[in-house]
N, C-alpha and C positions, 0 to 999 in steps of 0.2 A: 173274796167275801167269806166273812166265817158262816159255817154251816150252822143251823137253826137246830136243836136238843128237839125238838118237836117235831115228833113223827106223827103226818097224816094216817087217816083211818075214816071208813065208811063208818057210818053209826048203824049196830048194829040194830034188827028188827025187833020190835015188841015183842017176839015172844022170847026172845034169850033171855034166860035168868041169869047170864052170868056175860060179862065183856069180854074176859076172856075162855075160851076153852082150851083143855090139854089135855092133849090123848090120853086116858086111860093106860092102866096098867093093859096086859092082854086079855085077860079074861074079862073086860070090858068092853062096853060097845065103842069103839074109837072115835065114831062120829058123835055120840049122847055127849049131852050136858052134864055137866055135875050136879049133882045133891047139895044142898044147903052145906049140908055136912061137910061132903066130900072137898066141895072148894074156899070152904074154913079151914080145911086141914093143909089144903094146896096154900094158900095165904098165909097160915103157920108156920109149913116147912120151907117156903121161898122168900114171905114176906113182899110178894107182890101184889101192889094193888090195882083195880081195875083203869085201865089207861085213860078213863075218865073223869077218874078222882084227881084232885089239883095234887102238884107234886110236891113236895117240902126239901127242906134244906137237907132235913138228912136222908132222904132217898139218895139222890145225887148231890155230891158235894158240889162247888161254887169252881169252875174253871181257873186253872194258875195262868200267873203271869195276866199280864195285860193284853188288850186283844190285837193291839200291833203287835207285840212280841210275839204271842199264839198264831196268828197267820202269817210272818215270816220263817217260825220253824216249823211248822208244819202242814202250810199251804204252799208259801210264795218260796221259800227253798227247803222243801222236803227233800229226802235224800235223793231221789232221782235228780231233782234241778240239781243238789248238791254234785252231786257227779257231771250231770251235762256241763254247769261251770266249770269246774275243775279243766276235763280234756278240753274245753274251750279257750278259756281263760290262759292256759299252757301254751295252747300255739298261739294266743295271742303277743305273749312273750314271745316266744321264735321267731313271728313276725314283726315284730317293732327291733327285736334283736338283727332282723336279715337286711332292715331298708337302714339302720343305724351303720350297719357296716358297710352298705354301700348305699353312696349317697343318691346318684343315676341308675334309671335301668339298664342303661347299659353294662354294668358291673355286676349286676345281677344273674344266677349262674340257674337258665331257663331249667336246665336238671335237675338242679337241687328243689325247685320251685316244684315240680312234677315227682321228687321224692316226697315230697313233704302231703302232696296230695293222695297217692298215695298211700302211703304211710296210714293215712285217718279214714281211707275208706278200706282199708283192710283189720284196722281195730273194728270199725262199726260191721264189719258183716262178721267178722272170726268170733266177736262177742253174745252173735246171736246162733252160733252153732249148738246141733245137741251135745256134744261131747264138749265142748266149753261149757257149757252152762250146768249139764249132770255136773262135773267136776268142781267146779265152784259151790255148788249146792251143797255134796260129800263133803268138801273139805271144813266145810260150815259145820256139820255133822257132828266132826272127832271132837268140838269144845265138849268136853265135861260138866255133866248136870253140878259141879262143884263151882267150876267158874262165875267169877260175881256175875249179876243178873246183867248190867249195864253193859257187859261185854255180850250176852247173850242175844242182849238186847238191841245192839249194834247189827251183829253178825245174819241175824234174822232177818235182817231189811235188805239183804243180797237181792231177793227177789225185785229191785229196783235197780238193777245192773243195766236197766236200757236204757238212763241218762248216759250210761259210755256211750253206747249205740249213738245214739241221735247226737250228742256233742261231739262226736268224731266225725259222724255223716255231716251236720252243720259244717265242723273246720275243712273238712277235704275240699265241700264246697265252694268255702272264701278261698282257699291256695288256689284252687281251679277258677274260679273269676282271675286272680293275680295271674294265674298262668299267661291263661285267654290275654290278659291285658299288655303284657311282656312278646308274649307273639304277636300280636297286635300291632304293638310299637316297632318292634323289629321286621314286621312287615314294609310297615310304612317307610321305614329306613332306610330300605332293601337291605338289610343284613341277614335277612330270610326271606326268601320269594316262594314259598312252598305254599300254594293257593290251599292244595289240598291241607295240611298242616294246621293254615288256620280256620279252614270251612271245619273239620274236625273236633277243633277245639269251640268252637261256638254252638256246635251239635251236642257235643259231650254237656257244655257245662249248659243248655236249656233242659236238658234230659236230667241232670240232677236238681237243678229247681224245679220242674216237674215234681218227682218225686218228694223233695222235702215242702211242699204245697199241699200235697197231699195227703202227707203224714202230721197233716199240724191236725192236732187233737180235735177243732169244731169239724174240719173236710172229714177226717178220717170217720168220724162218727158218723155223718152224715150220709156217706156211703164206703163203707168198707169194703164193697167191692172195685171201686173203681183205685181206692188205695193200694188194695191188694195186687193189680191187677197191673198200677204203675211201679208199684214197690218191685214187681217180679220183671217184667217186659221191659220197661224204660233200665232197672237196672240191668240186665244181659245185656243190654244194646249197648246200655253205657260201657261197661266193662272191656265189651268187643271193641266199642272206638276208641277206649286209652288204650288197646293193644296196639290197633293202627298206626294211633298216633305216636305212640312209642318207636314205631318202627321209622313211621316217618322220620320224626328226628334225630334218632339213630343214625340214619342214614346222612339225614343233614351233617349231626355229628362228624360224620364217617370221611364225609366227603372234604371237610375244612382239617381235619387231624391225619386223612391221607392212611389210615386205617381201617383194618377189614373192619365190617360193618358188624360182624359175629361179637368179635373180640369188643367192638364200643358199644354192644346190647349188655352180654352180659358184667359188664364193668358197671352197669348203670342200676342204683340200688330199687329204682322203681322195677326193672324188667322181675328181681326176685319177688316184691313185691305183687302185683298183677300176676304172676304164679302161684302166690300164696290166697290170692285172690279166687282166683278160677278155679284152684282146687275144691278151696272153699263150697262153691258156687257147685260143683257136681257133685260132688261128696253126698248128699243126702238121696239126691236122683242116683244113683249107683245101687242105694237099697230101697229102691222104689219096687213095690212088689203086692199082690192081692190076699188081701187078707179074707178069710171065711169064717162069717157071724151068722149067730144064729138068732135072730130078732123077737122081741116080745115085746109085744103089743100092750103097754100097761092101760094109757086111755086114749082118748084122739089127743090129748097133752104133752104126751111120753110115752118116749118110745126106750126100751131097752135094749143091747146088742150083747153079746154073750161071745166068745172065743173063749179057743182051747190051750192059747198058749199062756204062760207062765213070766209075765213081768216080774221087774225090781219092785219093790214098794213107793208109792208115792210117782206113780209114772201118768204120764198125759201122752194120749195118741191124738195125733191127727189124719182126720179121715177123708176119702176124698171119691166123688164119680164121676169127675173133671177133674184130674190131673194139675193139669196146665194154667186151669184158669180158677181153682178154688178152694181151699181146705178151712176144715172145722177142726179146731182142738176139742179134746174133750179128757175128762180125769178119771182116768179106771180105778175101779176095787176088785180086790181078790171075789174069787167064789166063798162060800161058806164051806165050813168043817173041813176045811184044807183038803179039797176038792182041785182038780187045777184048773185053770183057765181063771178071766175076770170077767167082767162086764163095764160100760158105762153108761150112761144114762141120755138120753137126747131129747130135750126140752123144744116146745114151740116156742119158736123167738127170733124165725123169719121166714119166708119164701122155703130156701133150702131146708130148714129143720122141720117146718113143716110136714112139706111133701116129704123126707124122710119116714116121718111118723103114720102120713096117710099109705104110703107105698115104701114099706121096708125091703130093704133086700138083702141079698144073704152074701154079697162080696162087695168090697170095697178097696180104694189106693189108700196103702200106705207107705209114710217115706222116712227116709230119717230114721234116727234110733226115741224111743219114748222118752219124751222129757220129762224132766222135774220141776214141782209147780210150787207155789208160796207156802203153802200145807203142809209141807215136808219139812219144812224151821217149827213148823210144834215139837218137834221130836225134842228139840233142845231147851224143853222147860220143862220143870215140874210136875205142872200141873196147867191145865188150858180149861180155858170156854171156849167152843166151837158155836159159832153164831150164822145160821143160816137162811134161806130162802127159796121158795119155792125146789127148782132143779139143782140149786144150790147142792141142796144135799150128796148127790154126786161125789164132786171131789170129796166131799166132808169125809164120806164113807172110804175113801182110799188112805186117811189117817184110820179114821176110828177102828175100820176093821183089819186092820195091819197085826201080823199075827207075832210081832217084836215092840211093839208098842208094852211100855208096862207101864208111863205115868198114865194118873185119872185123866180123866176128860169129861167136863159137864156139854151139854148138847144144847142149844135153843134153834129149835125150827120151826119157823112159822111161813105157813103154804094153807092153799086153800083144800083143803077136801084129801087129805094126805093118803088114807087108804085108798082113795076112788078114784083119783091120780096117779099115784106111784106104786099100789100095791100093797100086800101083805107081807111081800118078799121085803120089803126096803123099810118099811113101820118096823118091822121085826130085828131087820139088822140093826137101824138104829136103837131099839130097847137095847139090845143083845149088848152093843158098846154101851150105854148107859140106863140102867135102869129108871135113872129118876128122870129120863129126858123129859124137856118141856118141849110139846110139840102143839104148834098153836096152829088152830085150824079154822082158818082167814073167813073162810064161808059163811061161817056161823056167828064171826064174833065179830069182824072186822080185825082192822090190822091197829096192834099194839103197838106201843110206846118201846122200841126196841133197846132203844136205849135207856132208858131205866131198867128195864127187864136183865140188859147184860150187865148192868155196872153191878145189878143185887146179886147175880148169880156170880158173875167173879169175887166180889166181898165176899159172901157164905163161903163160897169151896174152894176159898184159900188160893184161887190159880196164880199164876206168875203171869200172864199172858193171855190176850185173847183176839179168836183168829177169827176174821167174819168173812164168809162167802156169800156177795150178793149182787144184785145188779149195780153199777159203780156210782146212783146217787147214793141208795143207804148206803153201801160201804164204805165212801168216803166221808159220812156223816156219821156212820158207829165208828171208826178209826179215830178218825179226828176228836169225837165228844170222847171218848177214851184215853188218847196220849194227850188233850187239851187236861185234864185230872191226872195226870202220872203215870196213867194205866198202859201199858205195853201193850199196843196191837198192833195187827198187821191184814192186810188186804189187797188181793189184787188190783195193778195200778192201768191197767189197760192203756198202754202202751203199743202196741201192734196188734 
């Protein structure tokens, strides 16, 4: 369904003189209203009208393409699906390729069948490491602010690398039904009598439709913890029983070729695999370790955490006070005046963020190395609109306050009560990155038309690109109204 240009909003109360409000310069009351004057002059320099005035043709231009063309590029196969097909689609060739060559299953060689699986669950987990995906990001990087936009423009949509992910987890899946189905037969056949072997295999592959149940986008939203919770647990488990199972048939192997059992593991390309796996899988528990914050309290909304150590730019931690069973990402910014340490931001917006905010504490798990998050492909334009919300602003601030950053950047933030919320530290970082930010404060005015708001501000200030952080309906609805007119953006696609 194509998304609706028409952003809801409370109607603001009788006494506002104006629909919308934008913070003041500093020396301004942040919360006050504008003067007659003052927001004639804001509607001069922005040319923004109040988001209850009707829109016209040339506010926002008229959407390209037709609106089945527009929602097959960039709904029904945006670049993520475009990926998930792709590694789908490929083994599905492999597979019409394996039963073409062999007409019975009996001819069918049960190893290869377990390589192949395999194979696609060690792209979907190696794809979601930190040091895979930092490097992917970096290498995104070195394009040259020279390079045509359309390449740029491509290269920035990296951050949609989890259609590998999930179209590799899918395909592992179908080889693992095929497998199941091939020991199955050869059970019945007695050409394999290993109870265990195929109790294993029917344990393995319920445990992976578990999880890909899980992970389908309506479950997963619905409760992310229990996504979370199968995504970690059901896969170890799994992992452990294609170890077993490996060994098992190894041994089957072992026994019919009359060779040591050592010698027909490691011959077999899955056992490197499932190594490459497992690595995988500890690899980030190896630098699991306590970090020490120093918390500020901005309102019972937000909460701030402060550390002393010295991140890359553009890094995301994940934090944790349950290990085992639960982590929060979140997007750091440097400290101010090159000061060391960062901070991030921690917003109410559930149970855990909550209680974080009402009972801060000053240690937390952390695992893995800090990732790299969509924010960080601003780097390679021009010029950008940053377009945010509420706690949004967070990440925003790990671009804008980047102390290697030299293209502009215009700002739109719109939150409710932004000083009384967030502080005077954070109002001030964001002037600091742009002076003319438009900072709209929800309270007072209701919530604007954001997309008109961002398409004028990318017009005026000339940007190449624009980058929205928000909760993922407006996000997918400022993206979408943006590349739906030609306009380059990008946004979190909330994928895990």
């Amino acid at each position: 369904m194509e998304p609706s240009d028409t952003t809801s909003r409370h109607a603001p109360s009788p006494s506002d003189t104006t629909t919308i409000i934008v913070t003041p310069a500093p020396n301004e009351p942040i919360n006050g209203g504008f003067s007659a004057a003052q927001f004639a002059d804001y509607e001069k320099r922005l040319k923004v009208a109040s988001p209850d005035a009707p829109s016209t043709a040339s506010t926002v231009p008229e959407k390209r393409q037709s609106r089945f063309v527009r929602n097959i590029r960039h709904t029904s196969l945006n670049v993520y699906r475009r990926l998930f097909s792709i590694v789908f689609l490929l083994n599905v060739v492999g597979l019409i390729v394996l039963l073409a060559l062999n007409k019975t299953s009996a001819k069918i060689d049960i190893a290869h069948v377990a390589t192949a699986a395999s194979a696609n669950i060690l792209v979907a987990i190696t794809i979601r490491q930190d040091y895979v995906v930092n490097f992917m990001f970096r290498t995104c990087w070195l394009v040259p602010l020279s390079a045509p936009l359309r390449l740029r423009r491509m290269l920035a949509k990296i951050y949609e690398h989890g259609g590998v992910h999930s179209g590799a987890g899918v395909a592992g899946t179908v080889w693992l039904i095929l497998l199941t189905v091939l020991i199955t037969i050869n059970f019945v056949d007695h050409s394999m009598r290993s109870i265990p072997v195929l109790t294993f295999s029917y344990v393995l592959l319920l445990l992976l439709l578990t999880i890909i149940v899980f992970a389908y986008p309506r479950f997963r939203f619905m409760s992310h913890n229990s996504f979370e919770m199968t995504h970690r647990f059901a896969g170890w488990t799994g992992v452990a029983l294609f170890w077993v199972e490996l060994l098992l048939i190894a041994h089957e192997l072992s026994t019919r070729s009359h060779r040591n059992m050592g010698i027909e593991l490691i011959h077999q390309p899955t056992f490197w695999f499932l190594s490459a796996i497992t690595f995988n899988i500890l690899l980030p528990w190896l630098r699991l370790r306590k970090w020490t914050f120093r918390p500020e309290v901005l309102s019972n909304h937000a909460l701030r955490l402060h550390y002393d150590k010295t991140l890359k730019p553009f890094s995301g931690l994940a934090i944790s006070d349950n290990p085992l069973f639960e982590w929060h990402p979140f997007a750091t910014f440097p400290a101010v005046d090159g000061a060391p340490g960062g901070s991030m931001i921690i917003s109410d917006a559930g149970d855990w963020t909550k209680s974080a905010i009402m009972n801060p504490q000053t240690k937390y798990w952390v695992k893995g190395l800090p990732k790299t998050g969509v924010l960080s492909m601003a780097c390679i334009f021009r010029n950008v609109v940053v377009v945010t919300t509420g706690s949004g602003i967070g990440p925003c601030l790990s671009f804008l306050t980047d102390a290697s950053r030299r293209q502009p950047a215009r700002v739109l933030w719109s939150t409710p009560s932004p000083l009384r919320t967030f502080g005077q530290g954070i109002v001030d970082a964001v002037r600091s990155a742009d002076s003319e930010a438009v900072i709209i404060d929800t309270r007072a005015s209701g919530r604007p038309n954001m997309v008109e708001i961002t398409y004028r501000m990318y017009v005026e200030s000339g940007a190449e690109a624009v980058f929205v952080i928000s909760n993922p309906r407006l996000t997918r609805k400022i993206v979408y109204s943006m590349e739906s007119r030609g306009v380059p953006a990008f946004g979190p696609v909330w994928d895990s």
